[in-house]
N, C-alpha and C positions, 0 to 999 in steps of 0.2 A: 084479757091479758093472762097467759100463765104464768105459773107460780115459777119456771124456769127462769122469765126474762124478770125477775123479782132477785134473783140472787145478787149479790154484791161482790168486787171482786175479793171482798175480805174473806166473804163467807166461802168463797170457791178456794181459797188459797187453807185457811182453814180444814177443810173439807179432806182436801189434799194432803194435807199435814198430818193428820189424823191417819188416813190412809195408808200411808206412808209409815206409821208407827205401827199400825196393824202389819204391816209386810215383816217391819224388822222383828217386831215381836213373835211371829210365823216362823222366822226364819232362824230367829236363835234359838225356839223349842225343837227345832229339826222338823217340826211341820213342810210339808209340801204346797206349794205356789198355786194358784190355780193360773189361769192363762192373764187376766186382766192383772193380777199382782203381779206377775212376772213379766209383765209389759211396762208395768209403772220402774220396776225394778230397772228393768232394761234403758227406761230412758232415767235416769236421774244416772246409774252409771255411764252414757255414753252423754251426760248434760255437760260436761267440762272439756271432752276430747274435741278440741279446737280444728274443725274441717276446713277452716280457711287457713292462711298464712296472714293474710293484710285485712284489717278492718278497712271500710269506706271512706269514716270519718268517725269523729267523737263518739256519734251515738251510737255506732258500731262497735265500737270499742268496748264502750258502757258492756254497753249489752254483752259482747262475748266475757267479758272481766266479769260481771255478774256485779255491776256495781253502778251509781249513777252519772250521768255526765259531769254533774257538778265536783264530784269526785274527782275524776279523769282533769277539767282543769285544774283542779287543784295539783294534783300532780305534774300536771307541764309545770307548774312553776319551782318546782323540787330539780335544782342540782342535779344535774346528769338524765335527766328525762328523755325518754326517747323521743326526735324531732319527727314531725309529722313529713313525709314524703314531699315530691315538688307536686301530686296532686293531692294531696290532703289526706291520704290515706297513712293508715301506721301500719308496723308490722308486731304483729302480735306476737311474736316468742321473745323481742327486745322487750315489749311493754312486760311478758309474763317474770323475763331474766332481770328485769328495772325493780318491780315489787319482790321477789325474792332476797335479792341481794339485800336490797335495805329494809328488808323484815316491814315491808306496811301494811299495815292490817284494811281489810275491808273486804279485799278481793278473795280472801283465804278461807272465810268460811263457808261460799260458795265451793271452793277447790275441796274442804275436809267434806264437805254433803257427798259430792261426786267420788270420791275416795272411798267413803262409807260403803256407798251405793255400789261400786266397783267392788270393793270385798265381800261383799251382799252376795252378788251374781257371783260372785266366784266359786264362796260356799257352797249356793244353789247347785251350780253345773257340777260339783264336786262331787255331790251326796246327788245328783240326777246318775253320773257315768259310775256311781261305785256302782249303784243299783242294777242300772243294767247291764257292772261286769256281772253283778251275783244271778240276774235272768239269763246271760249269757246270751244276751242280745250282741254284745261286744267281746271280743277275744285279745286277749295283750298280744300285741305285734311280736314279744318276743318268740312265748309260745309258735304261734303260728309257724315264725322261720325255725323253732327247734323239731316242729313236727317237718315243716317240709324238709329239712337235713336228713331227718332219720328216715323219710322217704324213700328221697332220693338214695339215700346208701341202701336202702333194701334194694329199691330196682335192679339200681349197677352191680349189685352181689348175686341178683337173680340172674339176671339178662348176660354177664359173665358167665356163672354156673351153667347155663341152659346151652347158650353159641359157643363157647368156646371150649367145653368139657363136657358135656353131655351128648351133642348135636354130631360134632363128625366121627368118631366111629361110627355112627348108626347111619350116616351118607354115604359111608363106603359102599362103593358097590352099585350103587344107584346112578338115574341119570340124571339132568339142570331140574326139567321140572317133578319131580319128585324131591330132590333137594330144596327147590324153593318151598314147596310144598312143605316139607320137614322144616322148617325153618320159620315160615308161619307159625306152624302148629305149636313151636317151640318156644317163640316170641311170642303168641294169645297165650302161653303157658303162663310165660315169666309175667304180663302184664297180669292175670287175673289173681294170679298166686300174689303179688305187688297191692294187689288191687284189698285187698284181706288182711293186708298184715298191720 
């Protein structure tokens, strides 16, 4: 038998827990993630974003609420309780708007873990995209459209100056393709000189 199928789920919940203390401790020295903490990270913030609408039944319920069923009946018997569908199913954003409203604890400590965890990742991705503004792996979008404005006005100032003030007097005189000609030469002018500024 190995020592794996020896573990208990205490000891594995444990284990996790610990883990999990090591991430946040990492993460509020400004330390860097490696991949497996920032996987743990990733799921305990996406542990509460509810991908259904409708549990099944109770123990579906439990389970997404992060609490046990025994719980969940106790609650159908609380005044204003959300009523279970004609198939037995509930819908989960009544059950979440049902314990809000009337402040019941149980379910909320699972909700502030997934909060934590959620402002975890956030920091992380924060101090990840400062970083590689300063590698300049990433450029601010604004930047980018103030550089292609001041582009674009060089070309149009160029390609103006070139065709429309430089180019025909020196076409005078000439015939189509010697003019087209000049007018190439004139516009490869404006783009390279464009091309440099």
């Amino acid at each position: 038998m190995s020592e794996a199928s020896n573990i208990t789920p205490e000891m594995a919940e444990r284990v996790l827990e610990a883990n999990w203390k090591n991430v946040i401790r990492r993460v509020s020295t400004g330390k860097t993630l490696n991949a497996t903490e920032l996987a743990l990270l990733k799921t305990r913030a996406a542990s509460n974003q509810d991908t259904v609408s409708t549990a099944k039944d109770v123990t579906d319920l439990a389970v997404i609420l992060g609490v046990t069923r025994q719980t969940v009946h106790t609650w159908l018997k609380r005044k204003g309780a959300p009523k279970a569908q004609s198939d037995g199913s509930h819908v989960v954003l009544a059950w979440r708007q049902f314990i809000e409203v009337n402040g019941i604890k149980g379910a909320t400590q699972h909700d502030s873990e997934a909060l934590k965890a959620r402002k975890l990742l956030a920091e992380v991705e924060d101090r990840e995209l400062r970083v590689a503004l300063k590698r300049g792996i990433y450029v601010i979008k604004g930047e980018v459209e103030a550089e292609w404005h001041r582009r674009m006005a060089v070309l149009k100032n160029l390609l103006y100056a070139k065709l429309t003030l430089e180019l025909p007097p020196l076409c005078a005189g000439h015939d189509a393709i010697a003019i087209q000609q000049m007018n190439q030469a004139a516009l490869d002018a404006a783009l390279t000189e464009a091309a440099g500024a």
